[in-house]
KOLLO-538763 format. One record per atom (N, C-alpha, C, O, CB): residue in one letter; atom name; x, y, z. Coordinates in steps of 0.02 Angstrom, whole numbers, padded with zeros to 5 digits, always signed. Glycine has a CB too. Example, Ala and Ser with C-alpha at 12.3 -4.5 7.8 and 13.67 -1.06 7.14 Angstrom:
r res->A; atom->N; x->+00660; y->-00284; z->+00390
r res->A; atom->CA; x->+00615; y->-00225; z->+00390
r res->A; atom->C; x->+00660; y->-00165; z->+00390
r res->A; atom->O; x->+00712; y->-00166; z->+00423
r res->A; atom->CB; x->+00565; y->-00224; z->+00452
r res->S; atom->N; x->+00642; y->-00112; z->+00354
r res->S; atom->CA; x->+00684; y->-00053; z->+00357
r res->S; atom->C; x->+00645; y->+00002; z->+00394
r res->S; atom->O; x->+00670; y->+00057; z->+00402
r res->S; atom->CB; x->+00704; y->-00030; z->+00286
//
This chain:
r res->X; atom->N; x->-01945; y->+00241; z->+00567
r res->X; atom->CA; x->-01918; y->+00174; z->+00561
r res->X; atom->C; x->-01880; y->+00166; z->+00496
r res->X; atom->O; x->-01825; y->+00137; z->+00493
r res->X; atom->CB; x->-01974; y->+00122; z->+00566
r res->X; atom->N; x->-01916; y->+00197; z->+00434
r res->X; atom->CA; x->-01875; y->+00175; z->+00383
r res->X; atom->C; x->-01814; y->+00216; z->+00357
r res->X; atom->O; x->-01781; y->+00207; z->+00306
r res->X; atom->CB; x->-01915; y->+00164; z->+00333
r res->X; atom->N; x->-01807; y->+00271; z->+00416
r res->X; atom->CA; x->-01765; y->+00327; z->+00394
r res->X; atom->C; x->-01694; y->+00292; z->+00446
r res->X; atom->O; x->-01636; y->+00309; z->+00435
r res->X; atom->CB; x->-01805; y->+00422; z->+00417
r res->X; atom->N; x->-01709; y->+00252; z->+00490
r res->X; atom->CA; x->-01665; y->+00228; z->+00533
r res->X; atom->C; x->-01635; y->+00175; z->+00495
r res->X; atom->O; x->-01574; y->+00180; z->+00495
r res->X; atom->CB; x->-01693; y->+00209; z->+00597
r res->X; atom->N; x->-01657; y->+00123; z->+00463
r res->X; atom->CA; x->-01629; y->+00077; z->+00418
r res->X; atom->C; x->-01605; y->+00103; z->+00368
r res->X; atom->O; x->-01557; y->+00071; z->+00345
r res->X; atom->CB; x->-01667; y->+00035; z->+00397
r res->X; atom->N; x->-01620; y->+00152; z->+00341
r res->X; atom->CA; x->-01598; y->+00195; z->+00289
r res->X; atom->C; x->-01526; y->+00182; z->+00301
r res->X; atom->O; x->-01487; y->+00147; z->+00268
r res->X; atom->CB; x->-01623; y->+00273; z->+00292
r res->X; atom->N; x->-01511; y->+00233; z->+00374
r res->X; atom->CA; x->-01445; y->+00253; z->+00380
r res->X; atom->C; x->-01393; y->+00216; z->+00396
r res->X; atom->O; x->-01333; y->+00213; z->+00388
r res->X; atom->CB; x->-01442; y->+00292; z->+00415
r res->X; atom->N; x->-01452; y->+00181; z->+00429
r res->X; atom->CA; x->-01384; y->+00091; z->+00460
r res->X; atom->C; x->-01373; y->+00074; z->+00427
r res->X; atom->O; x->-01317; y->+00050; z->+00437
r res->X; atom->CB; x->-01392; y->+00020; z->+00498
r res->X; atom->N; x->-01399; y->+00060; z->+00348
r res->X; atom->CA; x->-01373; y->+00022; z->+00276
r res->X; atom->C; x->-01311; y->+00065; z->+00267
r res->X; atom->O; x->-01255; y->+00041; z->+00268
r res->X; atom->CB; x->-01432; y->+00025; z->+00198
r res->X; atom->N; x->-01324; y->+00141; z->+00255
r res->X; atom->CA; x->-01300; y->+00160; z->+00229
r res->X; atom->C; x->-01233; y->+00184; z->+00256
r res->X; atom->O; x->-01188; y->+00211; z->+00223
r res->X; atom->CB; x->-01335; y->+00185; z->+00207
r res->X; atom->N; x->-01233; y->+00171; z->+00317
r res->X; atom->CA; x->-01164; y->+00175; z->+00352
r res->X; atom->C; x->-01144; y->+00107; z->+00339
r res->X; atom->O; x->-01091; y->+00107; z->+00307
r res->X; atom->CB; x->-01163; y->+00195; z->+00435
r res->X; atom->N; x->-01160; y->+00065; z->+00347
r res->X; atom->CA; x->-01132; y->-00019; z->+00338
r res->X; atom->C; x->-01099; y->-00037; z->+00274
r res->X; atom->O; x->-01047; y->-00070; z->+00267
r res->X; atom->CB; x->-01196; y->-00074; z->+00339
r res->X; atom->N; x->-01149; y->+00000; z->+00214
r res->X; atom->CA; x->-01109; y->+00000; z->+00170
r res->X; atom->C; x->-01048; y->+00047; z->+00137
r res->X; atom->O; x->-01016; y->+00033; z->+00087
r res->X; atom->CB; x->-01144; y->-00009; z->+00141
r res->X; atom->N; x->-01041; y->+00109; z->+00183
r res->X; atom->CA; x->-00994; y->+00132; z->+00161
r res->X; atom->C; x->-00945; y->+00116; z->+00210
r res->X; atom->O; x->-00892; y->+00143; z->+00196
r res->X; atom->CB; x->-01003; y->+00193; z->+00143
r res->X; atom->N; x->-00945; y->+00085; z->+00255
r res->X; atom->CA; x->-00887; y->+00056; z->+00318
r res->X; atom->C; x->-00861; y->+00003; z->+00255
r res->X; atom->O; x->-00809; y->+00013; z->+00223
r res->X; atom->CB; x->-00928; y->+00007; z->+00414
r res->X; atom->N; x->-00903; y->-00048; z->+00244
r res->X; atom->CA; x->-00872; y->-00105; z->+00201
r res->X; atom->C; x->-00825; y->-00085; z->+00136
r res->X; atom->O; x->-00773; y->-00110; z->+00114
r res->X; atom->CB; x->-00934; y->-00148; z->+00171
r res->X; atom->N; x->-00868; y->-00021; z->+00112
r res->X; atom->CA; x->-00835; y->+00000; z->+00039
r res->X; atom->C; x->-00761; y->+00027; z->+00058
r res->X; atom->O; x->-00717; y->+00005; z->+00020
r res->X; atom->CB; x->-00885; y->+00069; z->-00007
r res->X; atom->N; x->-00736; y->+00069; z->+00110
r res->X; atom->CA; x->-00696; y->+00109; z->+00137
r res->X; atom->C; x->-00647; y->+00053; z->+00153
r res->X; atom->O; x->-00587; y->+00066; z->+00151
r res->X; atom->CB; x->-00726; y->+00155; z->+00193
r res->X; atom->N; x->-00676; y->-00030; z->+00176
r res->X; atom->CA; x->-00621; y->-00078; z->+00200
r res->X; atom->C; x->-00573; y->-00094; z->+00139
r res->X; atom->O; x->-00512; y->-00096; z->+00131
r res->X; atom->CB; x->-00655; y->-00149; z->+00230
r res->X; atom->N; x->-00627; y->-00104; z->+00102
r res->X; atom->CA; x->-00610; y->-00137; z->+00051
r res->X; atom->C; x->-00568; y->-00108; z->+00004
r res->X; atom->O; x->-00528; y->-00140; z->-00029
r res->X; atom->CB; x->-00658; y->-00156; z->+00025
r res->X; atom->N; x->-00577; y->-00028; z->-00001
r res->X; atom->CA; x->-00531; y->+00021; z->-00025
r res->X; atom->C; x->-00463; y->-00005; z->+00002
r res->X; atom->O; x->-00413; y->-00026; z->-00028
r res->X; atom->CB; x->-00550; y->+00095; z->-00001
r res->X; atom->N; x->-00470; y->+00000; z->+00041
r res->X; atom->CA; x->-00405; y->+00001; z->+00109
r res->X; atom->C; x->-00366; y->-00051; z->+00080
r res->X; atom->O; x->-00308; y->-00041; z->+00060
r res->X; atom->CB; x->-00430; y->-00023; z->+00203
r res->X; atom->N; x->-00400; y->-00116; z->+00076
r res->X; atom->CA; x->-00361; y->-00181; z->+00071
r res->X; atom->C; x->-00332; y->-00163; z->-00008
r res->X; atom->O; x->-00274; y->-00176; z->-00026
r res->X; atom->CB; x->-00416; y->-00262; z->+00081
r res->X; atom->N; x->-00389; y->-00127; z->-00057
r res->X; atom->CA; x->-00345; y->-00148; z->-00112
r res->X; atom->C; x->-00291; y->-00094; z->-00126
r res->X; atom->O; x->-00249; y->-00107; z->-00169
r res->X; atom->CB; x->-00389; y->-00161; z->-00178
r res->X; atom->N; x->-00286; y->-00031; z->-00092
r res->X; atom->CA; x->-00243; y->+00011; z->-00093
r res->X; atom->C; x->-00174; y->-00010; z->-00080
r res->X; atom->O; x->-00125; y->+00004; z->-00115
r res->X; atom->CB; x->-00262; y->+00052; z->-00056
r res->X; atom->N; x->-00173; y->-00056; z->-00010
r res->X; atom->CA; x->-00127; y->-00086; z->+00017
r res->X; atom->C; x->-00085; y->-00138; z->-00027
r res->X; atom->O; x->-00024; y->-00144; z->-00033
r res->X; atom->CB; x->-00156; y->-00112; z->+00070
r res->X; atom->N; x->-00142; y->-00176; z->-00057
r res->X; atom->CA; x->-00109; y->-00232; z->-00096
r res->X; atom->C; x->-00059; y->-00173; z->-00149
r res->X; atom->O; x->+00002; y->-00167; z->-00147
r res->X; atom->CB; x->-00178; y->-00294; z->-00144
r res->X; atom->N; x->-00101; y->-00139; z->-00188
r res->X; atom->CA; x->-00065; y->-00102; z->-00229
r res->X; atom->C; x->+00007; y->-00077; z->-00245
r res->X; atom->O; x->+00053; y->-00081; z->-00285
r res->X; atom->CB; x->-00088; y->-00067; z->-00224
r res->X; atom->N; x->-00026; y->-00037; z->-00159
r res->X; atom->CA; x->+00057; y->-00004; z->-00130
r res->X; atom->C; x->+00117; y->-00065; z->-00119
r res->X; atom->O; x->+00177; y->-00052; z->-00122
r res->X; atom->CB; x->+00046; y->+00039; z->-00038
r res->X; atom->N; x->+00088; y->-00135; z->-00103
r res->X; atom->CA; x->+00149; y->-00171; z->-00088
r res->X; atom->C; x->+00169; y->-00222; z->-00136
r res->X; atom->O; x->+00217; y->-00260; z->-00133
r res->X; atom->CB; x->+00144; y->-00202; z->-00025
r res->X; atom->N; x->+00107; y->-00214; z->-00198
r res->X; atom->CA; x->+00173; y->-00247; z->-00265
r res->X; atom->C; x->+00189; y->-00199; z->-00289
r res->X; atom->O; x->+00222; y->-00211; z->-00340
r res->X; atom->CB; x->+00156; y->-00299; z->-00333
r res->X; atom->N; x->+00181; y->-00127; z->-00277
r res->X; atom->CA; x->+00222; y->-00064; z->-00321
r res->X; atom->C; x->+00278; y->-00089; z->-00303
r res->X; atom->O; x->+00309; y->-00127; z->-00340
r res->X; atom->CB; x->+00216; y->+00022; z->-00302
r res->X; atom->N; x->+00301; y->-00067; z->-00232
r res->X; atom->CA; x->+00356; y->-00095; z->-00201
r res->X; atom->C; x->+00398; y->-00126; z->-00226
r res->X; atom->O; x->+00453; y->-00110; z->-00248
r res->X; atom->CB; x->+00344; y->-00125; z->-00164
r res->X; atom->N; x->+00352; y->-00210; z->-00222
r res->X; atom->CA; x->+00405; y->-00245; z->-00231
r res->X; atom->C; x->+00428; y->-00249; z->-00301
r res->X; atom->O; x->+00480; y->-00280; z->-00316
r res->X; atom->CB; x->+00394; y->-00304; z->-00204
r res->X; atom->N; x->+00395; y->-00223; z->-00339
r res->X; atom->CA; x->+00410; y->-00192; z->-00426
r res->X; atom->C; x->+00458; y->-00153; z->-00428
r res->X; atom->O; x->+00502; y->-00169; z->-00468
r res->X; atom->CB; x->+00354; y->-00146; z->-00463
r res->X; atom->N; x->+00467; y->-00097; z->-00393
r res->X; atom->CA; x->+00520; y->-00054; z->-00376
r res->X; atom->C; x->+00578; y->-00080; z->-00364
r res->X; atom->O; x->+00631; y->-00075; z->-00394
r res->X; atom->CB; x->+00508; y->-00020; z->-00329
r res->X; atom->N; x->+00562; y->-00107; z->-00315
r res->X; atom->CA; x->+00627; y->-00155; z->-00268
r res->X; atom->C; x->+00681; y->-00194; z->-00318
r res->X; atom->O; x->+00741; y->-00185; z->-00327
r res->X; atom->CB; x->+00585; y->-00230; z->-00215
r res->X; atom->N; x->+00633; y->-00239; z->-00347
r res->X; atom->CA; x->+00658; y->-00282; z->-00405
r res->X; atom->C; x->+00686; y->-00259; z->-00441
r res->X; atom->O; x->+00741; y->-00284; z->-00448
r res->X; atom->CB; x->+00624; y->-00312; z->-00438
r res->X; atom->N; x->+00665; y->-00177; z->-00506
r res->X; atom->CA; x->+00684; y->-00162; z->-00531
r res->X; atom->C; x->+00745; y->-00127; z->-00512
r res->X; atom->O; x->+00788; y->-00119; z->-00555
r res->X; atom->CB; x->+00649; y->-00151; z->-00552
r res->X; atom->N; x->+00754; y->-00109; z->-00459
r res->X; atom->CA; x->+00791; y->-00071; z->-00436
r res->X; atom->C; x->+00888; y->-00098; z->-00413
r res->X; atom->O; x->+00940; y->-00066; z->-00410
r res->X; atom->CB; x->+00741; y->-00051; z->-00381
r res->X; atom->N; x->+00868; y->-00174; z->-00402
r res->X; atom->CA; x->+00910; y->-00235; z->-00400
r res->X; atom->C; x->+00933; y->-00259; z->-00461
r res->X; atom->O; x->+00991; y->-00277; z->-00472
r res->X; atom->CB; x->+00879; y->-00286; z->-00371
r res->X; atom->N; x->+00887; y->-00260; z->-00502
r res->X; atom->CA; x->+00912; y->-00277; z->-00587
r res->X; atom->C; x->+00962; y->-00218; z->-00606
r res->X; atom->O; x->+01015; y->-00238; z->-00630
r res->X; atom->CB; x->+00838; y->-00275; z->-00652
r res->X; atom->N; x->+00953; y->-00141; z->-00600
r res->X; atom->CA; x->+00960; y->-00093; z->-00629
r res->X; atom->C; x->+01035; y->-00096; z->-00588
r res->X; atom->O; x->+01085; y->-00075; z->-00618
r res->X; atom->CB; x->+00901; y->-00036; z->-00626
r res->X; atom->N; x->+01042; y->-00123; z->-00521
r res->X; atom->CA; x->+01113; y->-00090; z->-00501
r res->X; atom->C; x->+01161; y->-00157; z->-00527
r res->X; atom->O; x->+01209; y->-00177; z->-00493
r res->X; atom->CB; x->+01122; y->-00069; z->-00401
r res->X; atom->N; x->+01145; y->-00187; z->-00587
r res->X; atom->CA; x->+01186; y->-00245; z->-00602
r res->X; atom->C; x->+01248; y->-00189; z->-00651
r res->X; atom->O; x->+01309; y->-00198; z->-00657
r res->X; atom->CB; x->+01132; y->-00320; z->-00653
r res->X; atom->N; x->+01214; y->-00146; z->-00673
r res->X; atom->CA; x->+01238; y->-00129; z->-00739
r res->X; atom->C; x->+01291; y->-00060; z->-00697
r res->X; atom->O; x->+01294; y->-00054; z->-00636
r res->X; atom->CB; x->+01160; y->-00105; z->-00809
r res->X; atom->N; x->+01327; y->-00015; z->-00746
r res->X; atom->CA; x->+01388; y->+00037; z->-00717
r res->X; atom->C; x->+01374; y->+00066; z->-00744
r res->X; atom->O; x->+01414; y->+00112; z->-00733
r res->X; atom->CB; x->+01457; y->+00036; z->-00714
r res->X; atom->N; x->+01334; y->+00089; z->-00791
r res->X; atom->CA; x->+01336; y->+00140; z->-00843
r res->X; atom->C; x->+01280; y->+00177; z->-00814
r res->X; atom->O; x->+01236; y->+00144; z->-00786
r res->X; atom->CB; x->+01328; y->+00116; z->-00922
r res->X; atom->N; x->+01271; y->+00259; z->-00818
r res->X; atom->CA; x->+01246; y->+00323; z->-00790
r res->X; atom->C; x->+01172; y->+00328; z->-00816
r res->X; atom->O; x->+01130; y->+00357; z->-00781
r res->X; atom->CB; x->+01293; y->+00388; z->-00815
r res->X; atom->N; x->+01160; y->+00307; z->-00857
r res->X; atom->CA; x->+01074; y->+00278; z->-00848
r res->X; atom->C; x->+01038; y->+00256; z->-00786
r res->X; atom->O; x->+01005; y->+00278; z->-00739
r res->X; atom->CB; x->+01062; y->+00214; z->-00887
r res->X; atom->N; x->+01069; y->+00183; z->-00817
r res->X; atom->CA; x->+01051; y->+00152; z->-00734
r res->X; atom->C; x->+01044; y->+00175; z->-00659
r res->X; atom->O; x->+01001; y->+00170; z->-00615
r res->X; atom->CB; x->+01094; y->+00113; z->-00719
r res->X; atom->N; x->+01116; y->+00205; z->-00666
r res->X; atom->CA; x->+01120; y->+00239; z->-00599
r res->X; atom->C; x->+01056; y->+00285; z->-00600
r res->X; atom->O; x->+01017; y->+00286; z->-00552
r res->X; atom->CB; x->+01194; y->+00283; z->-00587
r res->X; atom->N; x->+01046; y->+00325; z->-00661
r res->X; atom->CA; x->+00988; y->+00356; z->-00631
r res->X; atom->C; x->+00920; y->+00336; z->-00622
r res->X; atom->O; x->+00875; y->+00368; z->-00596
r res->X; atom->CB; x->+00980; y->+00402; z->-00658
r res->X; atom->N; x->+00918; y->+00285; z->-00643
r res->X; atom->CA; x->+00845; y->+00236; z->-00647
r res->X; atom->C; x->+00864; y->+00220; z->-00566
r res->X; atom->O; x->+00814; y->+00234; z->-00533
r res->X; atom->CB; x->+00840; y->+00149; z->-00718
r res->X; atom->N; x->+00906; y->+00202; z->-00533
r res->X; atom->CA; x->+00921; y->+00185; z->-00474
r res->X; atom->C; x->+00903; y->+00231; z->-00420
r res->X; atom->O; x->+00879; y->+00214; z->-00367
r res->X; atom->CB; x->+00982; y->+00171; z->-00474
r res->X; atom->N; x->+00919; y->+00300; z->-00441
r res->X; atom->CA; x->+00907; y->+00363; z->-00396
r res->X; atom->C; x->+00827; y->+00390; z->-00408
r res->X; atom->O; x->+00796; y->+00416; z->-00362
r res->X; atom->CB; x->+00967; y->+00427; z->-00418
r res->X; atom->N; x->+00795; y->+00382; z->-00482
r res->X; atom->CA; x->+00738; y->+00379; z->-00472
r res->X; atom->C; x->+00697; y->+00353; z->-00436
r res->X; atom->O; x->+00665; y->+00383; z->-00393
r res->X; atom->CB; x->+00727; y->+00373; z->-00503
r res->X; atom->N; x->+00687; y->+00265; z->-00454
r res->X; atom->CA; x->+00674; y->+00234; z->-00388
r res->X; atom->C; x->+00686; y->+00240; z->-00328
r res->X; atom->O; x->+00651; y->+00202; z->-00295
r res->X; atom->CB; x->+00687; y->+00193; z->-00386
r res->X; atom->N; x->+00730; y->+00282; z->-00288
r res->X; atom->CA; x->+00742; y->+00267; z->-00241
r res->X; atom->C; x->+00691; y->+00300; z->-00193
r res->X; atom->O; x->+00673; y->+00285; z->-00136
r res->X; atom->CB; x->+00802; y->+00276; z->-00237
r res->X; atom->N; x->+00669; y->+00367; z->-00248
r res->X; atom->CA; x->+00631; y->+00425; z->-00240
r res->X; atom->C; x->+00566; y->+00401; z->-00205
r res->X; atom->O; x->+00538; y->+00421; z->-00155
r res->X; atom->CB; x->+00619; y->+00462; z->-00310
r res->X; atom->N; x->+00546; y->+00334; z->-00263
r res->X; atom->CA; x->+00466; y->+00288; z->-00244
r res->X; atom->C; x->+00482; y->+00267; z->-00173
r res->X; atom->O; x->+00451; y->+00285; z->-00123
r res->X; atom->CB; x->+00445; y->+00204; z->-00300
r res->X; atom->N; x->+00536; y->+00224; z->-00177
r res->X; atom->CA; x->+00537; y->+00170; z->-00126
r res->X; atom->C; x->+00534; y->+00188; z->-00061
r res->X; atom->O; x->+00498; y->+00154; z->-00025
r res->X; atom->CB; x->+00591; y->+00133; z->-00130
r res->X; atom->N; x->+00575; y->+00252; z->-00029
r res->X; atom->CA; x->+00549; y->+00268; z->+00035
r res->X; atom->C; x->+00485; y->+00261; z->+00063
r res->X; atom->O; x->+00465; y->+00225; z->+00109
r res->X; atom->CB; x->+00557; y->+00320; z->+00041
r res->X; atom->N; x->+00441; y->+00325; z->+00011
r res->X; atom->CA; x->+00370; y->+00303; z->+00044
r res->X; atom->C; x->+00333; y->+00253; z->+00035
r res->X; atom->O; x->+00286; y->+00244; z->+00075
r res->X; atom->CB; x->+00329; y->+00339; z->+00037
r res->X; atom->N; x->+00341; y->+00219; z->-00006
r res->X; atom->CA; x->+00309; y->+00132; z->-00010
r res->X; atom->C; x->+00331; y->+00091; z->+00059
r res->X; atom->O; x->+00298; y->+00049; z->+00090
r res->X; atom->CB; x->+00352; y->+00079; z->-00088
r res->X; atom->N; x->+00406; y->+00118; z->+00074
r res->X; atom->CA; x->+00420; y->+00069; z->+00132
r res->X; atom->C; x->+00381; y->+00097; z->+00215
r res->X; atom->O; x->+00376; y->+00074; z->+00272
r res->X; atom->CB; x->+00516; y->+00067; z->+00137
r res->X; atom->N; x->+00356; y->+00163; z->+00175
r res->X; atom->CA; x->+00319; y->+00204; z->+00254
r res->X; atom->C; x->+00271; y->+00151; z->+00247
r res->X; atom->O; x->+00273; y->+00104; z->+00286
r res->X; atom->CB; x->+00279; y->+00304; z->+00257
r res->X; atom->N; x->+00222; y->+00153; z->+00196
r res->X; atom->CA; x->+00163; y->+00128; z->+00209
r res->X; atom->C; x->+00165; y->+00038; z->+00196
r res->X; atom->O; x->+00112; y->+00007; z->+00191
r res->X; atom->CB; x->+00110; y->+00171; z->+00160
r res->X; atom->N; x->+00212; y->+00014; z->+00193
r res->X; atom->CA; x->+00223; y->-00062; z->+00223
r res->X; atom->C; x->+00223; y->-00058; z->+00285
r res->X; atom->O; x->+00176; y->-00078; z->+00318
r res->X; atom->CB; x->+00286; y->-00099; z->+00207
r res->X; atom->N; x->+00286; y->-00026; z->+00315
r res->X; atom->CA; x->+00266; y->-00039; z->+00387
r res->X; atom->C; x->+00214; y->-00010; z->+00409
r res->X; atom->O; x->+00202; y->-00035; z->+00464
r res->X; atom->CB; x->+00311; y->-00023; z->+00429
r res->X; atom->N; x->+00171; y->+00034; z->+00392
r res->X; atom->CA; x->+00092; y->+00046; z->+00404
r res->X; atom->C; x->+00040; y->+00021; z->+00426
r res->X; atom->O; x->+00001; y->+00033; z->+00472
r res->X; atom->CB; x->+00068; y->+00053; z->+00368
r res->X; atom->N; x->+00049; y->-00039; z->+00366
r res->X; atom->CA; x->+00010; y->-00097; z->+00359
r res->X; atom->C; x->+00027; y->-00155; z->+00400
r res->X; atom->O; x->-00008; y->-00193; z->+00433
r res->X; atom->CB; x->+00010; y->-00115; z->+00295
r res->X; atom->N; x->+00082; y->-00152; z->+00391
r res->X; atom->CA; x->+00102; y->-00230; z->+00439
r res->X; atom->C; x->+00092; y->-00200; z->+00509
r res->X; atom->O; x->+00069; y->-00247; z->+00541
r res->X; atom->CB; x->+00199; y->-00269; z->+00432
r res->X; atom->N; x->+00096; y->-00149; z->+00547
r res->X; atom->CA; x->+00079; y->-00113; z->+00614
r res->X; atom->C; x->-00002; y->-00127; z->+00610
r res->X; atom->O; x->-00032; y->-00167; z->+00646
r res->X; atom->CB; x->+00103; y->-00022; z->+00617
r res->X; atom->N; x->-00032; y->-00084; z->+00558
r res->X; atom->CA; x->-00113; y->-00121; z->+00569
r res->X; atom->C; x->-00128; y->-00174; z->+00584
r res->X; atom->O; x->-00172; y->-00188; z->+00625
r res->X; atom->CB; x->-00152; y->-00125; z->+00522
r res->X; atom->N; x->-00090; y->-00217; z->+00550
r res->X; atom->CA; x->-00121; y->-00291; z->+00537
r res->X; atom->C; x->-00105; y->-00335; z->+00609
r res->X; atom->O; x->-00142; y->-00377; z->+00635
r res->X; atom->CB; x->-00078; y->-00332; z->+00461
r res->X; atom->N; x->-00055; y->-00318; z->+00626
r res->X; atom->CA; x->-00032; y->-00345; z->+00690
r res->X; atom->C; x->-00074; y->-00319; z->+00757
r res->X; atom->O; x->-00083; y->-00348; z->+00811
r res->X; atom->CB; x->+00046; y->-00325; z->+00696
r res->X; atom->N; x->-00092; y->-00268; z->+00740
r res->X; atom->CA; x->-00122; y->-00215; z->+00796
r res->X; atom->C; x->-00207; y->-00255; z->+00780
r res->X; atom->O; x->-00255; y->-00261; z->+00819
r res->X; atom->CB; x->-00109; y->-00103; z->+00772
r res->X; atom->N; x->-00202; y->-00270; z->+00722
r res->X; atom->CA; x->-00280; y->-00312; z->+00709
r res->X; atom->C; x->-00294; y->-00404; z->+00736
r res->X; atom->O; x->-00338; y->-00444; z->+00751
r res->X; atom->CB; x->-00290; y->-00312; z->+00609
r res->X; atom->N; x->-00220; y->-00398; z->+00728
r res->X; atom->CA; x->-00225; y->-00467; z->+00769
r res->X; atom->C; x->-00239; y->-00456; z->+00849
r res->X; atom->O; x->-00291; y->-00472; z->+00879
r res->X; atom->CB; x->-00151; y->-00509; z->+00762
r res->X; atom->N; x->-00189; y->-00430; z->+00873
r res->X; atom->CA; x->-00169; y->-00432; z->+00925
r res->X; atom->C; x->-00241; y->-00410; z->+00975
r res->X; atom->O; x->-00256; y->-00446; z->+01023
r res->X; atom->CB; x->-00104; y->-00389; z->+00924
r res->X; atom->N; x->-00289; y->-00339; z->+00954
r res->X; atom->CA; x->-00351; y->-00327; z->+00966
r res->X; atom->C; x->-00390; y->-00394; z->+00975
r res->X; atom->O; x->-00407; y->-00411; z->+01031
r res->X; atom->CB; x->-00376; y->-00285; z->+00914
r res->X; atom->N; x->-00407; y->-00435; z->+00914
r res->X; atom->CA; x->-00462; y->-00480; z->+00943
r res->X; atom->C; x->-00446; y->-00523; z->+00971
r res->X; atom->O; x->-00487; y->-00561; z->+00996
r res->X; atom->CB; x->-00503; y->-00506; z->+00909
//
């Protein structure tokens, strides 16, 4: 009996810990983003070959930030849409 509660805790709590990872990973990944984004809009104000490369750096981030936006917004919708 107490080896069975054991494990149900202990799956319960690592399901919750693993969500919660999730959510704050997500948040993370999508003000990197929009940090990127921004900077990346400021930076193409200017003409001079810096910038440009601060521009091509970023651009490097921003792809896969934009994979795992639409990631998330596919989860989240797919989480609605489920219940």
């Amino acid at each position: 009996m107490i080896s069975t509660v054991t494990v149900t805790t202990v799956s319960t709590i690592t399901t919750i810990a693993g969500l919660g990872m999730a959510a704050a990973l997500s948040i993370a990944a999508i003000v990197t983003l929009i940090a990127f984004l921004t900077t990346k809009e400021l930076v193409s104000v200017r003409a001079d070959g810096y910038s440009e490369r601060i521009g091509r750096f970023l651009s490097v981030g921003i792809t896969p930030l934009l994979m795992v936006f639409v990631a998330v917004v596919i989860l989240a919708i797919t989480e609605v849409v489920m219940v």
